[in-house]
C-alpha positions as CSV (number, residue, x, y, z in Angstrom):
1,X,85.4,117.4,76.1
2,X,84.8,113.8,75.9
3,X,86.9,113.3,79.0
4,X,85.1,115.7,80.6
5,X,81.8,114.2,79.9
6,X,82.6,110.4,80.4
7,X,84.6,111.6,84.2
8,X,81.5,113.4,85.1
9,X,79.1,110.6,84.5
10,X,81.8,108.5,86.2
11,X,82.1,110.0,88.9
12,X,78.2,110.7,89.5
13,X,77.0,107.6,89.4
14,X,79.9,105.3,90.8
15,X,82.8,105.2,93.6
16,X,85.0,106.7,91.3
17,X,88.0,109.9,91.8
18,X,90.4,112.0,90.4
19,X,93.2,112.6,92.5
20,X,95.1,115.6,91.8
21,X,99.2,116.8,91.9
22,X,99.8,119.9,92.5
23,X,102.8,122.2,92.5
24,X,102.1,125.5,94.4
25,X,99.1,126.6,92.9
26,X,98.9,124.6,89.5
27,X,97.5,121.1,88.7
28,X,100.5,119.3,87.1
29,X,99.2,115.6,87.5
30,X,96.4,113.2,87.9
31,X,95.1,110.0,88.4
32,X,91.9,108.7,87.8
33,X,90.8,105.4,89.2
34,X,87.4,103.7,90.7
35,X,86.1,101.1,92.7
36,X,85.4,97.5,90.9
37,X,84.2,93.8,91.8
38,X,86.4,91.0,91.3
39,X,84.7,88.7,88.9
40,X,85.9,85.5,90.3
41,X,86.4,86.3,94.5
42,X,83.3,89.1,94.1
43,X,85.3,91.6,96.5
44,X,85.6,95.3,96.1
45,X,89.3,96.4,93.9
46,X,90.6,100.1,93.1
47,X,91.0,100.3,89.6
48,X,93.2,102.9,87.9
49,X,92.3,104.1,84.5
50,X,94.8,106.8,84.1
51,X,98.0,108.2,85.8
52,X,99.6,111.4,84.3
53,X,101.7,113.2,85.2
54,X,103.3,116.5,83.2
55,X,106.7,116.0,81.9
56,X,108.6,119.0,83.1
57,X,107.1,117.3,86.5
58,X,107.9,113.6,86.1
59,X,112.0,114.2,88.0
60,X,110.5,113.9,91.1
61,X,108.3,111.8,93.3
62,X,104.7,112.8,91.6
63,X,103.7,109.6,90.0
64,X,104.5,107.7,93.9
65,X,102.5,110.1,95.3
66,X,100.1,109.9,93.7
67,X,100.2,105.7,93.4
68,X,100.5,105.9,97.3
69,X,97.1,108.7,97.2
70,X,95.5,105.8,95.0
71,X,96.1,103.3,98.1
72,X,94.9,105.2,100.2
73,X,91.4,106.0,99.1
74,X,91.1,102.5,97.9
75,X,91.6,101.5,101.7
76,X,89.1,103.7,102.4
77,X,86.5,101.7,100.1
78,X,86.9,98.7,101.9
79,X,88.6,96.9,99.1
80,X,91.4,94.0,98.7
81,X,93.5,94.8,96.0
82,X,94.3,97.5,94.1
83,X,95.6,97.4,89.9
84,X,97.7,99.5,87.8
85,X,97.8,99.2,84.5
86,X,100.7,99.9,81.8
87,X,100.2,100.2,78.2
88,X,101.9,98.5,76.2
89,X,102.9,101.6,73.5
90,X,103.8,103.4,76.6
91,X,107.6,103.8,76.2
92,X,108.2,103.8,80.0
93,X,106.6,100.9,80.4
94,X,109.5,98.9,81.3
95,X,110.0,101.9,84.3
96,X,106.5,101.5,85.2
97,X,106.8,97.8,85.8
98,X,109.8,98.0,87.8
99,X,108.4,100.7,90.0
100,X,105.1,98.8,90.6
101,X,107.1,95.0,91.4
102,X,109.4,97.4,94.3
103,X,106.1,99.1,95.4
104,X,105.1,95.3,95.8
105,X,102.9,94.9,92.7
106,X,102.8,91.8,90.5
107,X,101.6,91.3,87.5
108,X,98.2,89.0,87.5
109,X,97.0,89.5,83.7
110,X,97.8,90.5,80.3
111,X,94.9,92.0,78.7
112,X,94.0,91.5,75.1
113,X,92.8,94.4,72.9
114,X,90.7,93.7,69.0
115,X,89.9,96.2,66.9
116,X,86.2,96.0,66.1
């Protein structure tokens, strides 16, 4: 519900999306992302703030396509850049990385997390 609730807001009041997978009829993966500001060059960046895809569906190519969907609409936002982000617990995150640097990622940041 609280997904639900923040997504909704989110996607009401700024360039935001949700870009589905789908297999035949059934939603099997998703990505959520939205449009930001650079703080330093002030232009327009996609964002992603989630990327999921089902595990009986991760064999395939979902996760590209829907990295390459990302792209896309973030072309169609006029932006610069576009960022992925990989958690650190994630245990694929070593996958993830590699996937992003041959998509032609790099990484630009390591971001800091305290518990308050």
């Amino acid at each position: 519900e609280t997904f639900l609730e923040h997504w909704t807001t989110m996607l009401c009041v700024t360039d935001a999306v949700i870009l589905g997978l789908w297999c035949d009829d059934r939603l099997v993966g998703g990505f959520g992302a939205a449009m930001t500001q650079d703080i330093n060059s002030g232009m327009r960046v996609g964002s992603e703030y989630f990327l999921y895809v089902d595990p009986a569906h991760r064999h395939g190519s979902g996760a590209l396509r829907l990295i390459r969907a990302f792209q896309a609409w973030t072309r169609t936002q006029d932006a610069h850049r576009c960022r992925m982000v990989i958690s650190e617990d994630d245990p694929r995150a070593a996958q993830f990385a590699s996937l992003y640097a041959r998509l032609g990622g790099r990484r630009c940041e390591t971001v800091w997390e305290f518990p308050l």
